[in-house]
N, C-alpha and C positions, 0 to 999 in steps of 0.2 A: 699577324703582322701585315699580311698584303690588305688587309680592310682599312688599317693604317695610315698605308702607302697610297689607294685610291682616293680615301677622303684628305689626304694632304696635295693632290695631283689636283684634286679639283676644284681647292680652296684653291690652289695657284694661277689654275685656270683661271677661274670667275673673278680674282684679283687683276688678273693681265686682262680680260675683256675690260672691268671696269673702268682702269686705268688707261688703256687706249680709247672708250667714250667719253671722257673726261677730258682729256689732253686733244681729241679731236673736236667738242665741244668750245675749248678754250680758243683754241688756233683758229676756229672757224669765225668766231666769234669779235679776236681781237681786234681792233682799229690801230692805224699806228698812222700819226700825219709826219706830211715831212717838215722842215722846215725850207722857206726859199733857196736857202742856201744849197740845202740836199736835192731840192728838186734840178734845181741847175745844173749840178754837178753829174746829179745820175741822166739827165738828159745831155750831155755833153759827152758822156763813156758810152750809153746805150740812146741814139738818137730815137731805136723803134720805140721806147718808153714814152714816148710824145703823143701814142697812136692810144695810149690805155689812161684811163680815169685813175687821177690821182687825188687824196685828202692833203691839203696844205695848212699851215697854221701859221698863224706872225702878228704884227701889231698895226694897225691901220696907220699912215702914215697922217700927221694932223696936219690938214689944209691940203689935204691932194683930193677931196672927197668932190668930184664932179658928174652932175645928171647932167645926160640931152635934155635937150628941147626937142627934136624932131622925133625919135624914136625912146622907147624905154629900154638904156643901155646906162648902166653906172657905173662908172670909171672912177676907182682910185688905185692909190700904191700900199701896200703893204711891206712892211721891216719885216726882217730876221731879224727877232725876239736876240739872239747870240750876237749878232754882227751887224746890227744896223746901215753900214755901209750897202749892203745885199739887197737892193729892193726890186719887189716883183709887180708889174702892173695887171689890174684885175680888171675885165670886162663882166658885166652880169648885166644879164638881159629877162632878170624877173623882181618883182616888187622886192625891196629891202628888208628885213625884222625889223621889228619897231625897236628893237634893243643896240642898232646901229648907230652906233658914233663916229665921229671922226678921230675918237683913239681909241675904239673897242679895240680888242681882240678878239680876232674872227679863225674860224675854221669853212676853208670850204675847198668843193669838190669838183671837179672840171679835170680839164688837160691843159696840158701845160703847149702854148701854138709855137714858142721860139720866140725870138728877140727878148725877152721880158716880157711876156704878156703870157697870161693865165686867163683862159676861157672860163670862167664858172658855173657851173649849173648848178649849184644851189652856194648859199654864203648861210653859216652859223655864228651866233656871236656867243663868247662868254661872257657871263653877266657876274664876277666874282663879288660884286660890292653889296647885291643883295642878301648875299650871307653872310656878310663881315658882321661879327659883333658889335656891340654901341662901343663908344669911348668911356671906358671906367668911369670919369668924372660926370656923368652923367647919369649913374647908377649908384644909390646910396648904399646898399649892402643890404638894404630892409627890404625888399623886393619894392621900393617904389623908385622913381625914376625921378634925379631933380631937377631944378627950374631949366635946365637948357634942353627938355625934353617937352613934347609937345603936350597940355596938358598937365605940368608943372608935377611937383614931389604930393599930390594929396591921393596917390592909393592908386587913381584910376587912369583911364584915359581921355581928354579931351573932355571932360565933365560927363560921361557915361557913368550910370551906377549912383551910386549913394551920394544926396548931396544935389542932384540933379536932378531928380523923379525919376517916375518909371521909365522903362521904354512906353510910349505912345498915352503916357496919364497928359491928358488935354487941363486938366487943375492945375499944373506944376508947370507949364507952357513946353517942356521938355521933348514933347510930340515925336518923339521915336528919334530927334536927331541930335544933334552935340550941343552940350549943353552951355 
């Protein structure tokens, strides 16, 4: 019975190790942004939170998106994605993503200085639209793609493939590009 009792002690054991690597892996792990709204407020209750690097998230405000001329310093405002009333202005003084619009939605990192302004030290943008699916009507059900698809309902893409020649047959004029 106590051979039992040790091999069930040490299953427990090696379960509570596992489980507190895991849950410390996670936590170490997680990101959480605020939104303006949240960072406002937590610097408002705890002014010393202004001194620490914070991740913020919101919607780029359309028509605030302003570059210097004299120095590379880019100025716009960002929405509270919740509250749009809530807007925070953003200073970033490193080249932009090419994925920046003037209604991206962006994440980025910095401190927060007071008045409204957000220092940034780095800006992310999310690009949601490059993974959105086609619009149904645009999709026959046959796995081809119809006319309001580039390349029309014949099977392919853009005249690649059958119908076009080879890639790069110089007889067919098809020469490796769209046919």
């Amino acid at each position: 019975m106590s051979r039992d009792r040790r091999f069930f002690a040490g299953l427990v054991g090696v379960a509570a190790i596992v489980t507190w690597l895991v849950w410390t892996g996670i936590s170490d792990t997680m990101v959480y942004y605020l939104t303006p709204a949240e960072l406002m407020e937590r610097a408002e209750s705890a002014p010393e939170m202004m001194e620490q690097g914070v991740k913020v998230s919101g919607d780029v405000l359309p028509g605030s998106y302003a570059p210097s001329s004299d120095e590379l310093l880019h100025t716009f405002v960002v929405l509270d994605p919740d509250d749009p009333e809530i807007q925070l202005t953003v200073h970033f003084r490193h080249p932009l993503p090419d994925t920046f619009t003037d209604e991206a939605e962006v994440v980025m990192e910095g401190r927060y200085a007071g008045n409204g302004v957000f220092e940034a030290t780095e800006v992310l943008t999310k690009c949601g639209s490059r993974y959105e699916a086609l619009p149904e009507e645009m999709y026959d059900g046959a796995g081809d793609y119809g006319d309001g698809y580039p390349g029309g309902g014949d099977g392919g893409y853009g005249g690649y493939g059958e119908g076009a020649g080879e890639y790069g047959d110089p007889e067919s004029g098809a020469g490796g590009g769209p046919g």
